[in-house]
Biopython code that builds the backbone (N, CA, C, O; Angstrom):
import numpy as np
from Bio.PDB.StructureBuilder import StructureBuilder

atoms = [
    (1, "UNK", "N", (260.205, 196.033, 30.541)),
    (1, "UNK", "CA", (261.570, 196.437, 30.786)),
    (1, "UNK", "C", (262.474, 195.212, 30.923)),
    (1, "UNK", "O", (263.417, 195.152, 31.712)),
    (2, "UNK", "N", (262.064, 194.142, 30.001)),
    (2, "UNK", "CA", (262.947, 193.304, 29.886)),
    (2, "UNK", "C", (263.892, 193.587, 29.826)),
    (2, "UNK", "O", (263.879, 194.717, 29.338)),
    (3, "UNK", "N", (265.378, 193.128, 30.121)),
    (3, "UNK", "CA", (267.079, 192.962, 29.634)),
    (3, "UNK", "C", (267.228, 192.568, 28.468)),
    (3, "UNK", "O", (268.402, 192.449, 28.118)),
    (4, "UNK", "N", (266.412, 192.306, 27.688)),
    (4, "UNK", "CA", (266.880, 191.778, 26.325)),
    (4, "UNK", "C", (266.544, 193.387, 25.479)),
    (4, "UNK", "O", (267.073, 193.785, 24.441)),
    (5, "UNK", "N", (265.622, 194.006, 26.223)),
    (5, "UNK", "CA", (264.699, 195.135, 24.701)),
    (5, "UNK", "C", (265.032, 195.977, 25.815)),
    (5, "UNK", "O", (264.677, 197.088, 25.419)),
    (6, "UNK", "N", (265.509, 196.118, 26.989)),
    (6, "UNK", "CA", (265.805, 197.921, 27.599)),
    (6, "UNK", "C", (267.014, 198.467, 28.276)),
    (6, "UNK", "O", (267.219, 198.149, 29.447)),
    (7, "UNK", "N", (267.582, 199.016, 27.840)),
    (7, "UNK", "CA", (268.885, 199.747, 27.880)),
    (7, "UNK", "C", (269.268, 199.934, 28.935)),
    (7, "UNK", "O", (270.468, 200.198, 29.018)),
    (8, "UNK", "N", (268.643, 199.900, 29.919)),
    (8, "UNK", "CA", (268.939, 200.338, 31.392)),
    (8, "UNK", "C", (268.255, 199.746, 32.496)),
    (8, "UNK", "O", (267.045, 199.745, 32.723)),
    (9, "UNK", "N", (269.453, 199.101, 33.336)),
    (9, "UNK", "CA", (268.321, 198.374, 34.476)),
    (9, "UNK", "C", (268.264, 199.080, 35.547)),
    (9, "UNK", "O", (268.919, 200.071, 35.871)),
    (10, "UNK", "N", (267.307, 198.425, 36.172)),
    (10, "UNK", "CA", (266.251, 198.671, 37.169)),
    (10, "UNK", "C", (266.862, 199.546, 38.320)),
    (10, "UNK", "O", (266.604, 200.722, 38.577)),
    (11, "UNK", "N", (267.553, 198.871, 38.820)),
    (11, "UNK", "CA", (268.504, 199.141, 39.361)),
    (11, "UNK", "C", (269.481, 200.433, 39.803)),
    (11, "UNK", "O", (270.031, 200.683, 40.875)),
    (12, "UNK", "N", (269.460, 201.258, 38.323)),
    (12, "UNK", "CA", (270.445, 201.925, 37.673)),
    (12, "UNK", "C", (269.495, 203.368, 37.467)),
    (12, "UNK", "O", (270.125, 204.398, 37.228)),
    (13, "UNK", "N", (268.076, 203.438, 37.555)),
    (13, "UNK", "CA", (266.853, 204.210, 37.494)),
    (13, "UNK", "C", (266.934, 205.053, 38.405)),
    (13, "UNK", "O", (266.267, 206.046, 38.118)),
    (14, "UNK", "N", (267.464, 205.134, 39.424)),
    (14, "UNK", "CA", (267.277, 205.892, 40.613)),
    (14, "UNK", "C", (265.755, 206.164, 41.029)),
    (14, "UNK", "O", (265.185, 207.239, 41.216)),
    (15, "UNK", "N", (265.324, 204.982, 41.106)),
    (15, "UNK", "CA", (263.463, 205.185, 41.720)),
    (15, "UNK", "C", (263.147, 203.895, 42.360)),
    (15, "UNK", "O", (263.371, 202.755, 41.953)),
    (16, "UNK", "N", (262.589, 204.298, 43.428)),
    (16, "UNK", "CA", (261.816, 202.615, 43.888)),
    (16, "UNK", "C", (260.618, 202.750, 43.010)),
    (16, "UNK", "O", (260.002, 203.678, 42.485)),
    (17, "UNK", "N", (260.510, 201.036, 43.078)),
    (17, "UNK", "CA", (259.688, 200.619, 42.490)),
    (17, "UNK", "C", (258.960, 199.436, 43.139)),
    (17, "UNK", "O", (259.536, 198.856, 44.059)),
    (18, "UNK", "N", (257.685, 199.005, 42.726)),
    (18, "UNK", "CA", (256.804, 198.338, 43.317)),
    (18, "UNK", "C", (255.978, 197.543, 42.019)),
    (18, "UNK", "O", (255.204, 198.257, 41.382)),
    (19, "UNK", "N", (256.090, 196.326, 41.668)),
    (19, "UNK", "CA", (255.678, 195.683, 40.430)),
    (19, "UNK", "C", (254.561, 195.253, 41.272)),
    (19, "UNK", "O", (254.437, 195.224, 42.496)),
    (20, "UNK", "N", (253.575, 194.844, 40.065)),
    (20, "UNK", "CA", (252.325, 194.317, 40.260)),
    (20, "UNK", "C", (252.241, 192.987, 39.365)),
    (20, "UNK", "O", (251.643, 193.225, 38.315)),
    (21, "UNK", "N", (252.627, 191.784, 39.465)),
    (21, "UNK", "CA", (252.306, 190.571, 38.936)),
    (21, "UNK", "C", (251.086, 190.338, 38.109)),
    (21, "UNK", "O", (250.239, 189.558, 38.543)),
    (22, "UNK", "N", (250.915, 190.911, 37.008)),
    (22, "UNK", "CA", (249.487, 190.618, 36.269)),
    (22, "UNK", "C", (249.377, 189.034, 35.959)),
    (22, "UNK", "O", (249.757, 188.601, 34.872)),
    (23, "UNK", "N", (248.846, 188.194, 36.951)),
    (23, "UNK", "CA", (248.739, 186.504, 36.624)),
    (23, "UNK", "C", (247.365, 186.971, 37.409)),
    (23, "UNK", "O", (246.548, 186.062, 37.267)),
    (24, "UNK", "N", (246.960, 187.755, 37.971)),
    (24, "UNK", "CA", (245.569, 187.556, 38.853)),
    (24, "UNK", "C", (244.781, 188.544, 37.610)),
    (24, "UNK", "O", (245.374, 189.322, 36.863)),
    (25, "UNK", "N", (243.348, 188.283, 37.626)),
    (25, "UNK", "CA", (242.370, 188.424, 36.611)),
    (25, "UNK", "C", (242.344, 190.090, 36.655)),
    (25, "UNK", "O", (242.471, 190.848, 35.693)),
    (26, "UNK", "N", (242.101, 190.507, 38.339)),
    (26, "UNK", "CA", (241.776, 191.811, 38.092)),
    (26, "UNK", "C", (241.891, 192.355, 39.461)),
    (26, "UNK", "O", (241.667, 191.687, 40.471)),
    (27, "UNK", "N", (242.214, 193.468, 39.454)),
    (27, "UNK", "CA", (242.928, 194.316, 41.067)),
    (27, "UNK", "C", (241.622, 195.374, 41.048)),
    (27, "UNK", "O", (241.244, 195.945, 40.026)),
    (28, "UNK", "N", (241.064, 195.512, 42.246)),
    (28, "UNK", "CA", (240.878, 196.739, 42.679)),
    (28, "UNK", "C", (241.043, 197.187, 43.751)),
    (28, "UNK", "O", (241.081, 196.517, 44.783)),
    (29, "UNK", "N", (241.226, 198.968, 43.633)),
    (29, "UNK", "CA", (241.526, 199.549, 45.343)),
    (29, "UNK", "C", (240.678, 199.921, 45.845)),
    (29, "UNK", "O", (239.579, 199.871, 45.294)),
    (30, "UNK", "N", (240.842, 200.468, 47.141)),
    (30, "UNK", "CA", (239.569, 201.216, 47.880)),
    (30, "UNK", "C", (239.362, 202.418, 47.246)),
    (30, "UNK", "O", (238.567, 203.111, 47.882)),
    (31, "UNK", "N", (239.728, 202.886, 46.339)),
    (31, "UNK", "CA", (239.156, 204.150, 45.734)),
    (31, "UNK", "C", (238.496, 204.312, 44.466)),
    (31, "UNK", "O", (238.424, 205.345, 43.802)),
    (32, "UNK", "N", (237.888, 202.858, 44.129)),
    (32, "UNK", "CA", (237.451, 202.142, 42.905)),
    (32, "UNK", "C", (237.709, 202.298, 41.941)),
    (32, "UNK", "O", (236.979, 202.461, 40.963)),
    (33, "UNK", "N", (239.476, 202.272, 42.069)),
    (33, "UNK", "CA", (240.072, 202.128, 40.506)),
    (33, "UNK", "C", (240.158, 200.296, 40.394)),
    (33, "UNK", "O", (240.146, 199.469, 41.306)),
    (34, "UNK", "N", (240.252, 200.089, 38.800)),
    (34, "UNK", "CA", (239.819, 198.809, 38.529)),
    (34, "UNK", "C", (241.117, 198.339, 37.405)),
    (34, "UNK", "O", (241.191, 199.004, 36.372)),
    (35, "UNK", "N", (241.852, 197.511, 37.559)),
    (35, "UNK", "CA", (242.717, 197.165, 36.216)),
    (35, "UNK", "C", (242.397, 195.735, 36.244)),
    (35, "UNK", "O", (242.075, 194.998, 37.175)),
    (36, "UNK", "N", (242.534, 195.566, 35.231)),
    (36, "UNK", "CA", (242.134, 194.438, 34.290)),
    (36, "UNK", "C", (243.381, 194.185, 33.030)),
    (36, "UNK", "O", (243.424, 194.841, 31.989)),
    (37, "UNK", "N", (244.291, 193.153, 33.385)),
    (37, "UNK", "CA", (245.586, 192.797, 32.479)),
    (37, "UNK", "C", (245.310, 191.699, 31.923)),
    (37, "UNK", "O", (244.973, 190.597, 32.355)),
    (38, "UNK", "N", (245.594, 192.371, 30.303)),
    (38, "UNK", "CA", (245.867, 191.099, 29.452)),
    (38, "UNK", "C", (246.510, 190.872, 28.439)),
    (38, "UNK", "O", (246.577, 191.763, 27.593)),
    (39, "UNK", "N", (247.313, 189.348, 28.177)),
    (39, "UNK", "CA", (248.233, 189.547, 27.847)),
    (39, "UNK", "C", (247.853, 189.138, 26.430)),
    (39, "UNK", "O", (246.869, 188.472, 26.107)),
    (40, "UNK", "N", (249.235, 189.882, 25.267)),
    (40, "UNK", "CA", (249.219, 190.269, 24.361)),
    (40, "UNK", "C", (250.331, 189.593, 23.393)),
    (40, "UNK", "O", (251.487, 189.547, 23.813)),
    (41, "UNK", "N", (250.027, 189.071, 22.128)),
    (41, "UNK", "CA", (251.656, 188.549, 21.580)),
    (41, "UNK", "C", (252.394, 189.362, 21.047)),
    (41, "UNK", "O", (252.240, 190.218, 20.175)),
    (42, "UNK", "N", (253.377, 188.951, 21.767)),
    (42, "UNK", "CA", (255.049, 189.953, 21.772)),
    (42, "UNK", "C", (256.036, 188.864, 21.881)),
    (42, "UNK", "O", (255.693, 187.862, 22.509)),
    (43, "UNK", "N", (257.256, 188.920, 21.339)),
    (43, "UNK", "CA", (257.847, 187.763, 21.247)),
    (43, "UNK", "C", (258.832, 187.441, 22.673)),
    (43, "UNK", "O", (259.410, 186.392, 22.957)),
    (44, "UNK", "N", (258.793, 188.644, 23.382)),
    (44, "UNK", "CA", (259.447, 188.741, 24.977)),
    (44, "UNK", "C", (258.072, 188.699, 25.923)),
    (44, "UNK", "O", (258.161, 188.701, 27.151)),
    (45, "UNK", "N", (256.968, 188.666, 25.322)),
    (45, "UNK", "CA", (255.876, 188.582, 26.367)),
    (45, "UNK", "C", (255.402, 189.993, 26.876)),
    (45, "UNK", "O", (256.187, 190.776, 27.410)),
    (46, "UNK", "N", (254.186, 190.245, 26.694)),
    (46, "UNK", "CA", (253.800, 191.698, 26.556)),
    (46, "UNK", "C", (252.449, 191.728, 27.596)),
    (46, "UNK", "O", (252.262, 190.660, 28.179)),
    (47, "UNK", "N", (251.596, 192.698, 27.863)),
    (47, "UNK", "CA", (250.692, 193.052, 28.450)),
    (47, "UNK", "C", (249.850, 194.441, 28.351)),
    (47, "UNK", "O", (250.461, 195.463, 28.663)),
    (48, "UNK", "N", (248.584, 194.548, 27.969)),
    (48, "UNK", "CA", (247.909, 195.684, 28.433)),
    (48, "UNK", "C", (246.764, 195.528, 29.421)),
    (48, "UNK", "O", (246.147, 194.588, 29.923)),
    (49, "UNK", "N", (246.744, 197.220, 29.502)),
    (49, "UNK", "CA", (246.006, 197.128, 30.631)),
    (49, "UNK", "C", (244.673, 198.015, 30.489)),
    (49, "UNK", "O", (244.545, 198.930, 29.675)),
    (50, "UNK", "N", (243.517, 197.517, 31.589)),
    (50, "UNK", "CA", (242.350, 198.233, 31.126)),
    (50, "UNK", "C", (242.004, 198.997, 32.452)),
    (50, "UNK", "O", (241.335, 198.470, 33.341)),
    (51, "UNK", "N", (242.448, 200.133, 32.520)),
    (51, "UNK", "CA", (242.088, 200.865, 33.916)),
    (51, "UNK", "C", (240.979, 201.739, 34.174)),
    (51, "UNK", "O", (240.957, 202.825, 33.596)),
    (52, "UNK", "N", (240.219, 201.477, 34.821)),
    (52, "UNK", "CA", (238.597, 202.129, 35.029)),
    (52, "UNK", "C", (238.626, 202.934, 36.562)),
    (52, "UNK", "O", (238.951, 202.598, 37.701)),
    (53, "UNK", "N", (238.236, 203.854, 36.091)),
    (53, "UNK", "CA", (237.574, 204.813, 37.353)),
    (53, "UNK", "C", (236.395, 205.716, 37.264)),
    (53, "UNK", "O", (236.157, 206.189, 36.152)),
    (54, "UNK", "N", (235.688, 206.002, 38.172)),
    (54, "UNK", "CA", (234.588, 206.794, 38.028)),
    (54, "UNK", "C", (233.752, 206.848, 36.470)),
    (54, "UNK", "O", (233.414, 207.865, 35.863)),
    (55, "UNK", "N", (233.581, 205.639, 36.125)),
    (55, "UNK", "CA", (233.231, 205.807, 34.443)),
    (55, "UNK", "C", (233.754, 205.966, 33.372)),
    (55, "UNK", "O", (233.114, 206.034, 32.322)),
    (56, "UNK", "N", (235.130, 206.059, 33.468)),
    (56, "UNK", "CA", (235.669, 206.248, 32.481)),
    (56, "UNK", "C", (236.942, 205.123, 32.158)),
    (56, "UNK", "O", (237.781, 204.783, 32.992)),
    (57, "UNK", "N", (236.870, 204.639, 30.740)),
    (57, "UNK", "CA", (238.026, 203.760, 31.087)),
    (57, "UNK", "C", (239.507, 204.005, 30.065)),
    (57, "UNK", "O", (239.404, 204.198, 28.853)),
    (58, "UNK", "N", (240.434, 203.971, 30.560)),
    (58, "UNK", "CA", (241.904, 203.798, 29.587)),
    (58, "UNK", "C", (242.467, 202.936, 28.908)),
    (58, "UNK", "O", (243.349, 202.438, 29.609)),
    (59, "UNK", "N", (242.444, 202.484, 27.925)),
    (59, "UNK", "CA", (243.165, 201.292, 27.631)),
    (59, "UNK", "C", (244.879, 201.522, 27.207)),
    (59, "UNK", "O", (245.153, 202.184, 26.205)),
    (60, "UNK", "N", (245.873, 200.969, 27.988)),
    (60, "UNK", "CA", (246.890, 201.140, 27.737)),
    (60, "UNK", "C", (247.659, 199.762, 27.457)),
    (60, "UNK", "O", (248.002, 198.866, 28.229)),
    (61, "UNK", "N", (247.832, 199.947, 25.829)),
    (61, "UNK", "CA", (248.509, 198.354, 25.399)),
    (61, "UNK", "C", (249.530, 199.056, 23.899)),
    (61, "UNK", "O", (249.221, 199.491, 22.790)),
    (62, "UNK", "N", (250.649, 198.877, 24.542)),
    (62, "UNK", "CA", (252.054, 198.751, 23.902)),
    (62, "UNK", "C", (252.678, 197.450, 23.728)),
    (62, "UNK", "O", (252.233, 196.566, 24.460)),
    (63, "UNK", "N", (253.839, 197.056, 22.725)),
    (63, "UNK", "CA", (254.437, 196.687, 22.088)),
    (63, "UNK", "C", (253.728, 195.578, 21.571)),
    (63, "UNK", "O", (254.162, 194.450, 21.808)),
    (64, "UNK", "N", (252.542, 195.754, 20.796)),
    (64, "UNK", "CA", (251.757, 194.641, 20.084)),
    (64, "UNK", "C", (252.683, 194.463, 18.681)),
    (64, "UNK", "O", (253.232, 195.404, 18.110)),
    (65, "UNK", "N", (252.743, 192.896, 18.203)),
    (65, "UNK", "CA", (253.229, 192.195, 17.197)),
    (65, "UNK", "C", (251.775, 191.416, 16.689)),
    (65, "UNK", "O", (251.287, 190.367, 17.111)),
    (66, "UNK", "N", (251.394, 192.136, 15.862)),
    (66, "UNK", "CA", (250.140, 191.532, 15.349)),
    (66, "UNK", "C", (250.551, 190.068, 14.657)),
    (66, "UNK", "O", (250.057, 188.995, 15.000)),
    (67, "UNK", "N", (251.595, 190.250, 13.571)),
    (67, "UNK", "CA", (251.513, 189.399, 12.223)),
    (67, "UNK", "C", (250.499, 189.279, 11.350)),
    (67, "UNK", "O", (249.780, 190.252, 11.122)),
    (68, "UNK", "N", (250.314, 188.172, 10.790)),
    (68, "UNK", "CA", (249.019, 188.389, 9.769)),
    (68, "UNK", "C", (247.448, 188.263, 10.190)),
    (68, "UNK", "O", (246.479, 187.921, 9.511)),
    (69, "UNK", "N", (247.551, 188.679, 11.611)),
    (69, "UNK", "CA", (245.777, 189.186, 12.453)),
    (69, "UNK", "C", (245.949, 189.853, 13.193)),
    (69, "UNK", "O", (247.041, 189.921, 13.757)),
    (70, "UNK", "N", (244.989, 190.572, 13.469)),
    (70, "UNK", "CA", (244.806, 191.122, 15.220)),
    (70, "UNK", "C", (244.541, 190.166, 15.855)),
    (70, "UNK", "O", (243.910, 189.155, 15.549)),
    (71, "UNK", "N", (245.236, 190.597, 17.169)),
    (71, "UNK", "CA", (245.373, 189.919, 18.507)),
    (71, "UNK", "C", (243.882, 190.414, 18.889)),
    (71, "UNK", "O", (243.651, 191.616, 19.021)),
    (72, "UNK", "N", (242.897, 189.447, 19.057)),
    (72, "UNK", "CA", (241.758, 189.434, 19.697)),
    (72, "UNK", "C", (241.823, 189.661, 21.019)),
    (72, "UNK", "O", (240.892, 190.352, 21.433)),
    (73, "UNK", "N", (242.682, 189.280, 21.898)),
    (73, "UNK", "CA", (242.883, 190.320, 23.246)),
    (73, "UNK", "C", (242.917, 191.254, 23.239)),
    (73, "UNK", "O", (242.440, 191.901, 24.171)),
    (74, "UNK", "N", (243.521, 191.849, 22.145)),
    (74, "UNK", "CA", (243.884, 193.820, 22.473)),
    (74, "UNK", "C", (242.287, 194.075, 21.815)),
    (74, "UNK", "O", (241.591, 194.855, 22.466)),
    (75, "UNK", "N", (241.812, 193.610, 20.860)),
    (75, "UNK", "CA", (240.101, 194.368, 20.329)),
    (75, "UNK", "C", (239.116, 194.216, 21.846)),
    (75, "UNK", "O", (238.593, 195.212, 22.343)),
    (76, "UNK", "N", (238.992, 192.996, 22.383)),
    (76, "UNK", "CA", (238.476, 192.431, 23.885)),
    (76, "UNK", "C", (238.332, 193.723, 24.768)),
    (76, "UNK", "O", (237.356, 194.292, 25.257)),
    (77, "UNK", "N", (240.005, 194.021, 24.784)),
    (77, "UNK", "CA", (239.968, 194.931, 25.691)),
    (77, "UNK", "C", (240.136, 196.263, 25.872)),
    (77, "UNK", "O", (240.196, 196.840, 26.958)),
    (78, "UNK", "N", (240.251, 197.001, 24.210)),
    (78, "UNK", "CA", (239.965, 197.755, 24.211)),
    (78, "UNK", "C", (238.767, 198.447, 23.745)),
    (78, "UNK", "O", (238.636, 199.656, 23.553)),
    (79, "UNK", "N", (237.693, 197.275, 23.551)),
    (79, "UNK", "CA", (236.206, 197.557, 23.853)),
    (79, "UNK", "C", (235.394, 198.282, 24.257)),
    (79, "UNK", "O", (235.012, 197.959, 25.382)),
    (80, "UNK", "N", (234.825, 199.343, 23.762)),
    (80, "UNK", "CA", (234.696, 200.539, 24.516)),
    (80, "UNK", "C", (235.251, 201.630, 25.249)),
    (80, "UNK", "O", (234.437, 202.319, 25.865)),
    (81, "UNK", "N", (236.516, 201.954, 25.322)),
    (81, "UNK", "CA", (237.445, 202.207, 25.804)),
    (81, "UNK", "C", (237.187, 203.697, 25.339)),
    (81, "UNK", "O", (236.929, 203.993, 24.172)),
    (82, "UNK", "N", (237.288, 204.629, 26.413)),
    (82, "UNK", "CA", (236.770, 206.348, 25.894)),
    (82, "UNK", "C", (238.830, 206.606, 25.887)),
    (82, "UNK", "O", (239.025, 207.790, 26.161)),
    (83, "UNK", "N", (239.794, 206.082, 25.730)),
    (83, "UNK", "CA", (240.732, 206.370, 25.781)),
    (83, "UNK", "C", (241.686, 205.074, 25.524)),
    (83, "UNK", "O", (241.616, 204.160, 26.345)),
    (84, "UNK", "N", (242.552, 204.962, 24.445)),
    (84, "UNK", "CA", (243.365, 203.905, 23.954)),
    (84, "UNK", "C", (244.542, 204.298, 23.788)),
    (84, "UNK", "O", (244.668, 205.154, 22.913)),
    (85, "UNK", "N", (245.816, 203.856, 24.524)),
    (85, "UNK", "CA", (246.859, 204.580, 24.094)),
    (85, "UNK", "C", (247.752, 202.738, 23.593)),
    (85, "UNK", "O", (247.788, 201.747, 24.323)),
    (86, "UNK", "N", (248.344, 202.869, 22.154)),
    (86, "UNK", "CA", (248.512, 202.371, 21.536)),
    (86, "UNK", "C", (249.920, 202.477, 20.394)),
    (86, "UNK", "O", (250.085, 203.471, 19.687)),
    (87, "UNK", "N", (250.776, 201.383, 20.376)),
    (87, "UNK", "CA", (251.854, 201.943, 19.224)),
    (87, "UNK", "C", (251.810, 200.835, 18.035)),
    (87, "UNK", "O", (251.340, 199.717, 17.825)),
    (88, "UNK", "N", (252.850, 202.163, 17.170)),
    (88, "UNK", "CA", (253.144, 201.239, 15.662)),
    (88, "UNK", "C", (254.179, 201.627, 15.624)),
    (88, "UNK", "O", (254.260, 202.807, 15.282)),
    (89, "UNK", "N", (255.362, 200.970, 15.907)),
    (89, "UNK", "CA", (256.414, 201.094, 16.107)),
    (89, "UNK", "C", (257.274, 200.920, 14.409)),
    (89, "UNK", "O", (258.292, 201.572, 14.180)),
    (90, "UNK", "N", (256.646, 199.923, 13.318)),
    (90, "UNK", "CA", (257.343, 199.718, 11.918)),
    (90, "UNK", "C", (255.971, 199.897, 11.051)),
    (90, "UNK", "O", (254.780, 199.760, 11.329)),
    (91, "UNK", "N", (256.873, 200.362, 9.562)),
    (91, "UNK", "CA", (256.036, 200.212, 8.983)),
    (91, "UNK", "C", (255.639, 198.944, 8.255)),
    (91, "UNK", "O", (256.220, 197.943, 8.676)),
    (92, "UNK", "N", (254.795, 198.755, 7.272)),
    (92, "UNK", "CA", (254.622, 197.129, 7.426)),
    (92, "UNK", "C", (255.713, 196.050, 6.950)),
    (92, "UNK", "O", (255.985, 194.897, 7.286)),
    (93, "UNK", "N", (256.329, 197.187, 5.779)),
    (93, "UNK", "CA", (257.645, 196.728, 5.459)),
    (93, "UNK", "C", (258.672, 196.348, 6.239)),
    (93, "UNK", "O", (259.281, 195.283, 6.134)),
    (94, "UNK", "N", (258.979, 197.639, 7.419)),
    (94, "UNK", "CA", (260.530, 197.558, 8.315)),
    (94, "UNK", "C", (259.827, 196.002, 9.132)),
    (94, "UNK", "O", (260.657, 195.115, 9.336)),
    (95, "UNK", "N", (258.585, 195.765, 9.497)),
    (95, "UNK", "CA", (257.800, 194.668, 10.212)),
    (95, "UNK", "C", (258.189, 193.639, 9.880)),
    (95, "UNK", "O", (258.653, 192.832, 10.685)),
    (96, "UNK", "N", (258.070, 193.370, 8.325)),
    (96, "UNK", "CA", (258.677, 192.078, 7.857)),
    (96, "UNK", "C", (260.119, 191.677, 7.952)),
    (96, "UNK", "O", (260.531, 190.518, 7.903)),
    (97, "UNK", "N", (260.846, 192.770, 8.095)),
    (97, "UNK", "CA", (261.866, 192.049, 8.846)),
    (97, "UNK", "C", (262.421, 191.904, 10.253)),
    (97, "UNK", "O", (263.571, 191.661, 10.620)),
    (98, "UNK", "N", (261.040, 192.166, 11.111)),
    (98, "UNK", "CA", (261.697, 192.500, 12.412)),
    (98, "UNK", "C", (260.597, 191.716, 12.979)),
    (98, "UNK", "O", (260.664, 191.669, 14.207)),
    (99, "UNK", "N", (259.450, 190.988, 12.390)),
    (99, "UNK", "CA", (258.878, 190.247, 13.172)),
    (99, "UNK", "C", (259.300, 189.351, 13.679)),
    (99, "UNK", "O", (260.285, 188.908, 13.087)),
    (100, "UNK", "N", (258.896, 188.580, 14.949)),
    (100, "UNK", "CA", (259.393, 187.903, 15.659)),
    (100, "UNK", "C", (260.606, 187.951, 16.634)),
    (100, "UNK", "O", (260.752, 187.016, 17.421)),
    (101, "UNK", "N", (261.381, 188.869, 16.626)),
    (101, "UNK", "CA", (262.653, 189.183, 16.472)),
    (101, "UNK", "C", (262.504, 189.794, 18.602)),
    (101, "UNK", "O", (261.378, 189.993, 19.057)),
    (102, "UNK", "N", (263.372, 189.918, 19.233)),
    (102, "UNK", "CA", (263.690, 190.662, 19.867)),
    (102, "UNK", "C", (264.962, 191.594, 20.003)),
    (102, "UNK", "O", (266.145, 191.278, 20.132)),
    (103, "UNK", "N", (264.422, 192.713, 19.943)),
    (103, "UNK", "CA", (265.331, 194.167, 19.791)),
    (103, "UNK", "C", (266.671, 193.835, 20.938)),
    (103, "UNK", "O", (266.340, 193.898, 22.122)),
    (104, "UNK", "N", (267.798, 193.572, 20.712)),
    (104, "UNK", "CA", (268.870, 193.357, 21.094)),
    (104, "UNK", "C", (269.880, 195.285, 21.561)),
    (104, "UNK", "O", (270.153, 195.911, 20.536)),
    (105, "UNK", "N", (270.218, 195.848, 22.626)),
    (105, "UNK", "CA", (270.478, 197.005, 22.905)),
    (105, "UNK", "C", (271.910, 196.767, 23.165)),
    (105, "UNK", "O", (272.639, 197.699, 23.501)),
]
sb = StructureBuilder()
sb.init_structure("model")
sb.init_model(0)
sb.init_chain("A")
sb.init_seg("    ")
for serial, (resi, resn, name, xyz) in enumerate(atoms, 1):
    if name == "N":
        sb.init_residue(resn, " ", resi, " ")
    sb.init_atom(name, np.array(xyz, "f"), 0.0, 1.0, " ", f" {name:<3s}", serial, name[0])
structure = sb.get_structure()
């Protein structure tokens, strides 16, 4: 929810909120949920996440900018993953002109 790529700040949401700093390797709670953040290339700086509970795990990683490879972080971590939620925001064409780029609102 950068200011450069989201229309509406924080502020302006009508919700508290409580961020979690993904710079530490890996969080868990007392109810043995497990996340595991890692970061991803995006040209504003991106992140997914690998959340595990009772056996089962989620992988949730949005606004990936591949270019000409996959990002070996997002395959890493979505490794086994019984659940991947994932976007493709262009097609490869609209891509070529919007790589690198940050979406200006």
């Amino acid at each position: 929810m950068h200011h450069d790529c989201f229309p509406v700040p924080l502020n302006k949401m009508g919700a508290k909120f409580t961020f979690w700093e993904p710079d530490i390797v890996r969080y868990a709670n007392r109810r043995g949920v497990e996340i595991v953040p890692s970061k991803h290339n995006h040209p504003a700086g991106a992140y997914g996440y690998r959340i595990m509970e009772e056996g089962k795990t989620l992988v949730y990683c949005t606004e990936v900018e591949y270019g000409d490879k996959i990002d070996p972080n997002v395959v890493a971590l979505s490794k086994n993953a019984d659940l991947l939620i994932h976007d493709a925001q262009y097609t490869p064409n609209a891509f070529l002109a919007r790589e690198g780029t940050v979406i200006e609102l």
